[in-house]
N, C-alpha and C positions, 0 to 999 in steps of 0.2 A: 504494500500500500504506500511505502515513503517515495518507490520511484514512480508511483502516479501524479505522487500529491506535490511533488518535487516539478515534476512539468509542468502540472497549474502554474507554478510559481515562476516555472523559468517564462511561461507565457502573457507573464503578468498576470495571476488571477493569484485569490488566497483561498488553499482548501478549508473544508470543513474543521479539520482538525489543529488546524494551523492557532499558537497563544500567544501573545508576545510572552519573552521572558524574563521575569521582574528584575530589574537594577540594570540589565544591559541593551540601552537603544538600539532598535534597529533591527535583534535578535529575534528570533521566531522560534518557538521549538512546537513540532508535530506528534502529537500523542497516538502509538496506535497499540489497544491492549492485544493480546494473544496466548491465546491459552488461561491461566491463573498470572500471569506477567503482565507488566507493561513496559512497550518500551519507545526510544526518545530520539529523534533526530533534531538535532537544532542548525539551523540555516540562517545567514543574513543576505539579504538579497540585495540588489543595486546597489553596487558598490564597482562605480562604472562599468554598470549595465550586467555585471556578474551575477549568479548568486554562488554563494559560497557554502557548505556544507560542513560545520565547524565540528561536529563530534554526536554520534549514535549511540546510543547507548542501552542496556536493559538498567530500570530504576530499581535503586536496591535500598534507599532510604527507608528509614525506620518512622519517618518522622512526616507521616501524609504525603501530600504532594510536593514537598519541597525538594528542590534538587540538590542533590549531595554538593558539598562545599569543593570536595575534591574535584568534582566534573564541572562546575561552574570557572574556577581555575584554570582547568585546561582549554573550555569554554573561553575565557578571557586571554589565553594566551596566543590561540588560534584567531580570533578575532583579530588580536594586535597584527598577526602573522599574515592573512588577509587583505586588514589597513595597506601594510607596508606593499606586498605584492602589487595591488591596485598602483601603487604609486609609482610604480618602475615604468 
């Protein structure tokens, strides 16, 4: 389902499952549960005219919906990583 929902997106549209993700603009991440799991693709799109696909993940937080500290990090580190590509 992520590389459906990933084309919406490269097409300019925003799928059904598609959230922003709290504290990093611009950030999307796409919820699709499976099986007793859920799991997480997070993307930032337009980023001249890209979208990027920053880190998938299955959620393993103990702590509802919120996403582990550790994946949001690497989250932010790809982002940076991302920024800079774009700029070359």
């Amino acid at each position: 389902m992520f590389g459906y929902d990933l084309d919406i997106v490269q097409r300019g549209g925003v799928p059904k499952s598609a959230k922003k993700l709290r504290g990093l603009p611009n950030v999307v991440e796409l919820v699709e549960p499976f099986d007793t799991d859920t799991y997480r693709a997070v993307y930032v799109a337009n980023i001249e005219g890209k979208v990027y696909v920053l880190h998938c993940f299955k959620k393993k937080s103990k702590q509802g919906t919120k996403t582990p500290n550790s994946d949001i990090k690497l989250i932010r580190e790809r982002l940076k990583t991302a920024i800079e590509d774009s700029e070359e």
